[in-house]
C-alpha positions as CSV (number, residue, x, y, z in Angstrom):
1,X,-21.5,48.5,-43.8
2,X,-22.4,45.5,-46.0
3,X,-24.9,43.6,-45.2
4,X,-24.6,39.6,-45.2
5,X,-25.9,37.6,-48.1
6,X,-28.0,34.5,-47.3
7,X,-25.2,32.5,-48.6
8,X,-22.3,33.8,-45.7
9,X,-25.4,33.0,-43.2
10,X,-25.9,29.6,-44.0
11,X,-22.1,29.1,-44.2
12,X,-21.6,30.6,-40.7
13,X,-24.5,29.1,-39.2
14,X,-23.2,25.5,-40.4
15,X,-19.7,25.8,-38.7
16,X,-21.3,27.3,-35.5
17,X,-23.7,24.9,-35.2
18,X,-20.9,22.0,-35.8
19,X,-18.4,24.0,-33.2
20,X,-21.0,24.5,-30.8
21,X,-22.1,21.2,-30.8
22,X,-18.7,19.3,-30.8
23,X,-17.8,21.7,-28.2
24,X,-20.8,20.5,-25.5
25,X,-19.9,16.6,-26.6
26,X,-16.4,17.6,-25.5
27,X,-17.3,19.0,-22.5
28,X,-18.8,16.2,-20.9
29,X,-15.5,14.0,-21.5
30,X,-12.8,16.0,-21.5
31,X,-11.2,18.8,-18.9
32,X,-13.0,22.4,-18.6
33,X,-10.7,24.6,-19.9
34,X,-10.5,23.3,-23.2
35,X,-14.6,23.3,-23.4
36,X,-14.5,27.3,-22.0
37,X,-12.0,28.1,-24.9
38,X,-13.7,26.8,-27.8
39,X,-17.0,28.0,-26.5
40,X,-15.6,31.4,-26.1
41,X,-14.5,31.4,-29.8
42,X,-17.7,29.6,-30.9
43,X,-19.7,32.6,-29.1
44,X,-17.6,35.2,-30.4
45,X,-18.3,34.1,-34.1
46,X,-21.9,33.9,-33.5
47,X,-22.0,36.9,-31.8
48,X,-20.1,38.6,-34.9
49,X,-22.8,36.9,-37.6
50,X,-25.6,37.9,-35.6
51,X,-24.6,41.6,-35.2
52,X,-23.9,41.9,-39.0
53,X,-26.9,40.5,-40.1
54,X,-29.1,42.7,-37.4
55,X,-27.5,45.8,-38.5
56,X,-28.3,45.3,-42.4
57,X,-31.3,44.4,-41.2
58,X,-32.0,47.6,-39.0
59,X,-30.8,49.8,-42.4
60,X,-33.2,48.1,-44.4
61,X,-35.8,49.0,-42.4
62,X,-34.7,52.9,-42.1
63,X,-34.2,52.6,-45.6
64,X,-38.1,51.8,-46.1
65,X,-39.1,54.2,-43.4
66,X,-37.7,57.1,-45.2
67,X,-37.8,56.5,-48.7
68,X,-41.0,54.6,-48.6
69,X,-39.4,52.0,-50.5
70,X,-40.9,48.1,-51.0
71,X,-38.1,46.4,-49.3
72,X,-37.1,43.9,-52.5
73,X,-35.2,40.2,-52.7
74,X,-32.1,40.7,-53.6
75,X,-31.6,40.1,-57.6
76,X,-27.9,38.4,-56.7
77,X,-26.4,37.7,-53.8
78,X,-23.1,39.3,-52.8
79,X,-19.7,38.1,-53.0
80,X,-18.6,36.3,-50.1
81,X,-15.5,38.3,-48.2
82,X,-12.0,35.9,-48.4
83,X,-12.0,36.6,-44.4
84,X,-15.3,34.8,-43.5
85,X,-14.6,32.1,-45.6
86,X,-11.3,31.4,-44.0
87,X,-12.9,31.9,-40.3
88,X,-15.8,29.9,-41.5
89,X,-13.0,26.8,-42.5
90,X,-11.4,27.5,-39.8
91,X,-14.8,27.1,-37.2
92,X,-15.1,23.8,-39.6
93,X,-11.7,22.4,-39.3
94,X,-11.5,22.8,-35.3
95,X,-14.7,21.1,-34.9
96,X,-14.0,18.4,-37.1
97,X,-10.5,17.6,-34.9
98,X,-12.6,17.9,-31.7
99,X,-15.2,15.4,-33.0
100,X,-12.6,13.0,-34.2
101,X,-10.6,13.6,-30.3
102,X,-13.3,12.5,-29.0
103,X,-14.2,9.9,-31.1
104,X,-10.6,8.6,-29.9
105,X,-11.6,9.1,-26.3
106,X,-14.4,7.5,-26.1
107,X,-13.0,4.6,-27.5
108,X,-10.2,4.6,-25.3
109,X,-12.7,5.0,-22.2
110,X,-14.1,1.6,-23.4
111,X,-11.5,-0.1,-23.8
112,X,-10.7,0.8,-20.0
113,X,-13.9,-0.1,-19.0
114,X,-13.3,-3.6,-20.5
115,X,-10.4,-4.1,-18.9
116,X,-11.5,-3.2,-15.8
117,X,-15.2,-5.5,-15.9
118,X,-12.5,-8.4,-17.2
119,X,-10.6,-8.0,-13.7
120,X,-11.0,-10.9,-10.6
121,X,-10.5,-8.0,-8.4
122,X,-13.1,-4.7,-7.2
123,X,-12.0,-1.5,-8.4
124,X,-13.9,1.7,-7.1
125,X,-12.4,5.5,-7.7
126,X,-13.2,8.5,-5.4
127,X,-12.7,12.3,-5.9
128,X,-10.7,14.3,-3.2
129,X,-14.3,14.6,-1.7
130,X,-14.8,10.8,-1.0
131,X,-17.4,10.4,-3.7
132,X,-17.8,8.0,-6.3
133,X,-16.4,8.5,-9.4
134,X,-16.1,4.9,-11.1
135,X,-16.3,1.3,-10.7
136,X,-15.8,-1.9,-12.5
137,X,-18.6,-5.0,-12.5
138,X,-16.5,-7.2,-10.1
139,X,-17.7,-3.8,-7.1
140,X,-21.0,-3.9,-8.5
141,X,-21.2,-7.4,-7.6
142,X,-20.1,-7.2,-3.9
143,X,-22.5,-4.6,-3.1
144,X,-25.9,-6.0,-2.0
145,X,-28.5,-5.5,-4.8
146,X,-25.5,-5.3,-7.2
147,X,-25.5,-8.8,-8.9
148,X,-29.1,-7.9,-10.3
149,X,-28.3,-4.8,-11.3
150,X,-24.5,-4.6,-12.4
151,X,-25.9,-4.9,-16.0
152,X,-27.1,-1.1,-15.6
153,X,-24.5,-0.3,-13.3
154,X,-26.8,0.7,-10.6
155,X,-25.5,-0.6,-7.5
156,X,-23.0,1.7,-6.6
157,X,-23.9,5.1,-7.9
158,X,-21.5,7.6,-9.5
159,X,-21.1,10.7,-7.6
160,X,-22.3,9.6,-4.2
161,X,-20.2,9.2,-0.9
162,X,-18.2,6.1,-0.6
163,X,-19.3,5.8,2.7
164,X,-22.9,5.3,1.5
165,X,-22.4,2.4,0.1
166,X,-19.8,0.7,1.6
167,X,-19.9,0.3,5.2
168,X,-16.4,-1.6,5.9
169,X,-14.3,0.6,8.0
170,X,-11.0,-1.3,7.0
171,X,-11.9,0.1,3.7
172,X,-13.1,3.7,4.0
173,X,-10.2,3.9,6.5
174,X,-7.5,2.9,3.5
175,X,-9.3,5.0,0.9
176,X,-9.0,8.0,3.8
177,X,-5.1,7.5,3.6
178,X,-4.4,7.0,0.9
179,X,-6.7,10.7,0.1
180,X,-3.8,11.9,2.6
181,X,-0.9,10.9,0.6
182,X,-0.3,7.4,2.3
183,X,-0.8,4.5,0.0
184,X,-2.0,1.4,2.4
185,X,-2.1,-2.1,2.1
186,X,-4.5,-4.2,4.8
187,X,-5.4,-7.3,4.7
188,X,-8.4,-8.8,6.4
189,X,-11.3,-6.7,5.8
190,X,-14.2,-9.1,6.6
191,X,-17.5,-7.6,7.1
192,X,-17.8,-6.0,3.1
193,X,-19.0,-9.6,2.5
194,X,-20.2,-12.3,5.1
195,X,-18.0,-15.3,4.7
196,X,-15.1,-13.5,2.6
197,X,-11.9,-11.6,3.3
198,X,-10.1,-9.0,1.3
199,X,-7.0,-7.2,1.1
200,X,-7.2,-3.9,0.4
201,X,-4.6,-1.6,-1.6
202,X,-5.3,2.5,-1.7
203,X,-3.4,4.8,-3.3
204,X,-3.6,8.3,-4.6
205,X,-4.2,9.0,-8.3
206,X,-2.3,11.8,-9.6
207,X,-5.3,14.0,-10.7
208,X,-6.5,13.6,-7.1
209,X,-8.8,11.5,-5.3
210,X,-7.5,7.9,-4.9
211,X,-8.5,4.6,-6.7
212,X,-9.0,1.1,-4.2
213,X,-8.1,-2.4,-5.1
214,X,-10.1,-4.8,-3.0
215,X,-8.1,-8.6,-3.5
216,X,-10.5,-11.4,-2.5
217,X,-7.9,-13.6,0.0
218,X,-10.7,-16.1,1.2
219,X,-8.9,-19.2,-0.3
220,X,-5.2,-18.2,1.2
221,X,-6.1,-17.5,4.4
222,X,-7.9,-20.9,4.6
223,X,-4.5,-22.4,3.0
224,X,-2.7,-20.5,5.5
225,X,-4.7,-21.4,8.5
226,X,-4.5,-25.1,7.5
227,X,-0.8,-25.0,7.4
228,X,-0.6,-23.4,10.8
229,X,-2.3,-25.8,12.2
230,X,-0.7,-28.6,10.9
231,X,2.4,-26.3,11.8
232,X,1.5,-26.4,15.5
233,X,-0.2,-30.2,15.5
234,X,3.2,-31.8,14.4
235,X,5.3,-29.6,16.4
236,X,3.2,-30.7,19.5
237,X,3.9,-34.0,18.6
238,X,7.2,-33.9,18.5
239,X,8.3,-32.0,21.6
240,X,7.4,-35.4,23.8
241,X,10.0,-37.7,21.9
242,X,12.5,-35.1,21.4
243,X,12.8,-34.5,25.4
244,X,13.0,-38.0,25.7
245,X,15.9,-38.1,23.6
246,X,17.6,-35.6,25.1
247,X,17.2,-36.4,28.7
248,X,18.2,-39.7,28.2
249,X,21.0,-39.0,25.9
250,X,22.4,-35.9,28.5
251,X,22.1,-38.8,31.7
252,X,24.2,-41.4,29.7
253,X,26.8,-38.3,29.1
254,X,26.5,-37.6,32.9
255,X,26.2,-40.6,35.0
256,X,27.9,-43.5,32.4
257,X,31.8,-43.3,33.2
258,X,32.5,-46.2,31.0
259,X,31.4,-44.8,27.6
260,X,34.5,-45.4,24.7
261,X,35.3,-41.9,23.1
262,X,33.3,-42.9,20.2
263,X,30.4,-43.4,21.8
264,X,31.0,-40.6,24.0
265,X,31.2,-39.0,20.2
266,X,28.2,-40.3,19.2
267,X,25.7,-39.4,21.7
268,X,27.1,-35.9,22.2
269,X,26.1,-35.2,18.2
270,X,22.7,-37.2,18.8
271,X,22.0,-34.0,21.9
272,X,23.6,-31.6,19.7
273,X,21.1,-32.5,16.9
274,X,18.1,-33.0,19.4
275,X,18.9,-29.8,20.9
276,X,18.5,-27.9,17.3
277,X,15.2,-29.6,16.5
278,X,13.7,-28.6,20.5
279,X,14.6,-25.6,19.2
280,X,13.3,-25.5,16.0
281,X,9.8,-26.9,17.2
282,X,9.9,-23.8,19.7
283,X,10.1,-21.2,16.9
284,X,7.2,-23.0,15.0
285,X,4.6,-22.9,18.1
286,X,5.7,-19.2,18.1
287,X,5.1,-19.0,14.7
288,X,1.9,-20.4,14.6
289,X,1.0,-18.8,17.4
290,X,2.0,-15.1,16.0
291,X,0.0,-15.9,13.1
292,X,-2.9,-17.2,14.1
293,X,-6.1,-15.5,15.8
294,X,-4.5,-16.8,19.8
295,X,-1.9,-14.5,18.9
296,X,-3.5,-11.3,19.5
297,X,-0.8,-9.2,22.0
298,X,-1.8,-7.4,25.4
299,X,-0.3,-3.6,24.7
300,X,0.6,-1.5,27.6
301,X,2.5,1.7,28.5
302,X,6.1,0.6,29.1
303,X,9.5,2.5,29.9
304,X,11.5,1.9,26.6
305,X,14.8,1.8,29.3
306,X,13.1,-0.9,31.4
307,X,12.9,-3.3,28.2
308,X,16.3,-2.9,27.6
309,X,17.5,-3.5,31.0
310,X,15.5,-6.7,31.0
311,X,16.7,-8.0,27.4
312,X,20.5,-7.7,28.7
313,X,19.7,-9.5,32.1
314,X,18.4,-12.7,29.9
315,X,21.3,-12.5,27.5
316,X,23.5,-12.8,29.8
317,X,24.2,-16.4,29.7
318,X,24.6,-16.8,26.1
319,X,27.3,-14.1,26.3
320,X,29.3,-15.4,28.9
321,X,29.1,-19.0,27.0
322,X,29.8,-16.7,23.9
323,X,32.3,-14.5,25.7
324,X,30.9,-11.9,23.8
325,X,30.4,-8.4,25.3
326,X,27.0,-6.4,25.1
327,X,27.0,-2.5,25.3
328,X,24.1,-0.5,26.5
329,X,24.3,2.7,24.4
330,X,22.2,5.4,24.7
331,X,18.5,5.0,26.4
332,X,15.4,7.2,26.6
333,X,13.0,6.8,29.1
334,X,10.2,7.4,26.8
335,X,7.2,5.0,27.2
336,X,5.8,3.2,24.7
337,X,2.6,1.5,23.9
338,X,3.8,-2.7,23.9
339,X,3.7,-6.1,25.0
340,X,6.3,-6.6,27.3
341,X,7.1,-10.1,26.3
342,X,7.0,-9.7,22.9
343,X,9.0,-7.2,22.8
344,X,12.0,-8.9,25.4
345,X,11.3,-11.9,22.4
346,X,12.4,-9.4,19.4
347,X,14.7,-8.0,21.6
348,X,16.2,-11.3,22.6
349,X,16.5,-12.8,18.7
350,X,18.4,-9.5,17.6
351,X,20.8,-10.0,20.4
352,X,21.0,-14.1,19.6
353,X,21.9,-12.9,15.7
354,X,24.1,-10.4,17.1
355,X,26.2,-12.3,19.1
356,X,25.8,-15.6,16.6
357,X,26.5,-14.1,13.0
358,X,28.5,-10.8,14.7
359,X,32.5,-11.9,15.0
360,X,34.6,-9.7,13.4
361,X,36.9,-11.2,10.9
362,X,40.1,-9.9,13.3
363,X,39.1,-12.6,15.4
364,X,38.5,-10.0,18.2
365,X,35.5,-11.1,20.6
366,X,32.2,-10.4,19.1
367,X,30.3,-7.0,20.5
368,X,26.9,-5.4,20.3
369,X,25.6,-2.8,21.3
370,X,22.0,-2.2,21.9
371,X,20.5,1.2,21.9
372,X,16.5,3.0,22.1
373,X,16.0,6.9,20.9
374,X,13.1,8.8,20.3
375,X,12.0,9.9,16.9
376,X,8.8,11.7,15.6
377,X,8.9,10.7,11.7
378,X,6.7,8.5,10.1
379,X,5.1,9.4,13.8
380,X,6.2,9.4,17.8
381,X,7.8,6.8,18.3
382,X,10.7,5.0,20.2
383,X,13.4,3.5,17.9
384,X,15.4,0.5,19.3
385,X,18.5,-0.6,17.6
386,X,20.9,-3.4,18.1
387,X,24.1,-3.2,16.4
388,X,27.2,-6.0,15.7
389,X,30.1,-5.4,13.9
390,X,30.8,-8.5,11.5
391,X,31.1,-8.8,8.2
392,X,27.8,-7.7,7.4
393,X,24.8,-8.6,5.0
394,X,25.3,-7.8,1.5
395,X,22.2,-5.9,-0.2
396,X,20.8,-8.4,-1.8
397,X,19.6,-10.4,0.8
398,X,18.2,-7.0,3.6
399,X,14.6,-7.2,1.6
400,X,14.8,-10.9,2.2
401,X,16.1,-11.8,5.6
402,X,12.8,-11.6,7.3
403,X,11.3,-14.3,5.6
404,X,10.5,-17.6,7.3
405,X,13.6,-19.8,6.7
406,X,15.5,-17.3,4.9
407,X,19.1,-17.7,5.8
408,X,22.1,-15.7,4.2
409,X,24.5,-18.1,5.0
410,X,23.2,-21.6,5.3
411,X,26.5,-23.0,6.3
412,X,26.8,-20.5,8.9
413,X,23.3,-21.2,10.1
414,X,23.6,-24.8,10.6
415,X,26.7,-24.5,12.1
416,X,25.4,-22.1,14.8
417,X,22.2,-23.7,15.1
418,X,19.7,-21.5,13.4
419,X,16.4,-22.0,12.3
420,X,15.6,-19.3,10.2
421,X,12.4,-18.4,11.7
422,X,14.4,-15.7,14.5
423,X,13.3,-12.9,12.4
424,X,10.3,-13.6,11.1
425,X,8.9,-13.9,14.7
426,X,10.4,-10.8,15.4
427,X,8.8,-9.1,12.2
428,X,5.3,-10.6,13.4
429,X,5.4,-9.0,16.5
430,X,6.6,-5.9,16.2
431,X,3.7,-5.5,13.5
432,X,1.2,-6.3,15.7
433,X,2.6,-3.7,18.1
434,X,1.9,-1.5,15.1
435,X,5.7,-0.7,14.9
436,X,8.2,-1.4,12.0
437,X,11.3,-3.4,11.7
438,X,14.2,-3.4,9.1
439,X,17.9,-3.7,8.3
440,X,21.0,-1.8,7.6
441,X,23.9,-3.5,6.6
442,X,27.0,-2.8,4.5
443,X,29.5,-5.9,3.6
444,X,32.7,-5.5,6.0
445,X,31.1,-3.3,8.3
446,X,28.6,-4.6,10.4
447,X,24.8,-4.9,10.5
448,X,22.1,-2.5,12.5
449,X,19.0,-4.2,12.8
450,X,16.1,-1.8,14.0
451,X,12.5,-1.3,15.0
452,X,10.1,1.3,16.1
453,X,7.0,0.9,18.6
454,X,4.8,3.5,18.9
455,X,4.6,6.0,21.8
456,X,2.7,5.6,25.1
457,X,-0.2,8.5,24.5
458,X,-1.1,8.1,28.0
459,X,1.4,7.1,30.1
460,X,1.4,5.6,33.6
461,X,3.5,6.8,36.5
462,X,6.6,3.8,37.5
463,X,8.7,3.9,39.9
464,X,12.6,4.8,39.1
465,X,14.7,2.1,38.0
């Protein structure tokens, strides 16, 4: 076997070096199994040099041993074989690719970083462990210590548990979600800075582990809470004068025989009018009230059936001045976990939109029918429903209609008396109940508004209905 020149060892030991090298640079940016292939190749080679130059070297020396020659320089060096130059280009030409990939990566990984550090908002990233795997300056910042040492990035260290440095449980309680597959949103996470309130968005990144967004809301919940109050102020204010108007104006239809039709005319549109701005005012103290810190609810275990029951029983005027007819469809008497009178309240302004927005366009009277089922998915729960059949909500407007004065048809609304704020309440409360509400509508068929409240865990023994 020919033994290697000192030119093919030098060659070879130039693009190992380079492979080798580019290879360990590699590994501490990009994914493991690339590094574990070019290192296997890159030990191969090297393994092949080295054997090859051992085993002239071991023939040399039997050589000497028998003969008892002077082991001499070589006079020339060999030929280099066409094989190891094209493995030694080869070595060269990989390593030069990796070095340039990287090159591209790292300034790529900048150019994230920068983007991040430019953001208003906290970013942190944890494996599928919980641990820290990066964060942008806006984190370092919020963490105590962190302001003096963001510069070094030193406040929230890289590979430790989340939980070790931030203490928040809104927050370790998103990032634990959204490491289950459920992307959350919460707003009003308070004690990860005194004086300051964020919303939090989690969601899972698609290597695994999940990445958090924490949104400081200080400012909007301060506009929010002055608008509530000024909400609730004004419509205090009003209720006295409007009751005045509208006792007055209802004892001068009652008790004054000698009223002219036009004045008869007159008075009945000023009690009409007064009537829809009581009403209004109502809906904004329950609005204010829902959204503000008073309007924290008083859960209990309930029978679903005994809600129902009681929603029909307070409807029952507005149908009979509606002649419109209310079905009870089917019932469970699963309990659930609720505010009674919030619940009767939703309850109550699905039946009012029901019986309000529900006439079919034969003219026939209007009917709904209200219904409550059990259901396990996204989790036990009961599922109410109340159903009309009018001429339905067309899809546009179902991802709007619980907005605060949202109205599909403002004619319609006006001419019925609506505020707008009906559903909204209802959205409110059944939140707070930690249930969901929604809509399903299709144009000429009706609309099936419904809601879920969670189940009672522990429920109480009632008496029969």
């Amino acid at each position: 076997m020919r033994r290697l020149s000192l030119t093919e060892l030098s060659v070879a030991s130039s693009a190992v070096t380079g492979a080798v090298v580019a290879a360990i640079m590699l590994a501490t940016h990009a994914n493991r199994q690339v590094f574990a292939v070019v290192a296997g190749a890159v030990c191969v080679a090297l393994f092949a040099v080295y054997f090859r130059w051992q085993l002239g070297v071991e023939t040399l020396n039997l050589r000497m041993r028998i003969y008892k020659l002077p082991i001499q320089a070589e006079s020339q060096e060999e030929p280099i074989s066409p094989e190891f130059v094209e493995l030694a280009a080869s070595v060269q030409d990989a390593s030069r690719s990796l070095q340039s990939r990287l090159s591209l990566a790292g300034e790529e990984r900048k150019q994230l970083e920068a983007l991040l550090d430019s953001m208003q908002d906290a970013v942190v990233a944890v494996d599928a462990a919980g641990r820290i795997q990066w964060t942008n300056e806006r984190m370092q910042r919020l963490i105590p210590g962190g302001a003096a040492m963001s510069g070094a990035r030193g406040a929230v260290r890289v590979g430790h548990a989340l939980v070790q440095t931030i203490r928040d449980p809104d927050v370790l309680q998103c990032v634990r979600l959204a490491l289950e597959g459920k992307p959350t949103t919460l707003r009003g996470a308070t004690t990860l800075m005194p004086g300051r309130t964020f919303e939090v968005n989690s969601s899972l990144m698609p290597g695994g582990g999940a990445v958090a967004v924490l949104h400081d809301i200080t400012r909007i919940e301060e506009v929010e809470r002055t608008q509530r109050d000024f909400v609730a102020n004004v419509s205090h204010e009003l209720r006295t004068p409007l009751t005045s108007i509208s006792g007055y104006v209802e004892t001068l239809l009652d008790h004054e025989a000698g009223l002219s039709p036009m004045a008869r005319e007159f008075l009945t549109t000023i009690l009409k009018n007064a009537t829809r701005m009581n009403r209004l005012t109502e809906d904004l103290l329950v609005m204010a009230r829902v959204e503000g810190p008073s309007g924290e609810l008083n859960p209990v275990p309930v029978r679903s059936d005994a809600l129902v029951r009681d929603a029909v029983k307070a409807m029952r005027g507005m149908l009979q001045e509606n002649q419109a007819i209310l079905e009870v469809g089917t019932i469970t008497e699963t309990q659930v976990f609720a505010d009674a009178d919030a619940t009767m309240q939703v309850l109550g302004n699905l039946i009012e939109n029901g019986i309000k927005y529900g006439q079919p366009r034969n003219g026939t009277r209007t009917r709904v029918v209200i219904s409550a089922r059990d259901v396990t998915e996204p989790y036990d729960a009961v599922e109410f429903s109340v159903r009309d059949f009018g001429s339905g909500i067309a899809s546009e407007h179902l991802s709007r209609i619980f907005e605060r004065f949202y109205r599909v048809d403002k004619t319609r609304s006006r001419e019925s008396g609506g505020t707008g704020l009906g559903l909204s309440i209802a959205r409110h409360m059944v939140q707070s109940q930690g249930g969901t509400i929604w809509a399903e509508s299709e144009l000429g068929s009706g609309s099936n508004f419904l809601f879920t409240l969670p189940r009672a865990l522990y429920p109480v023994k009632v008496e029969a209905l």
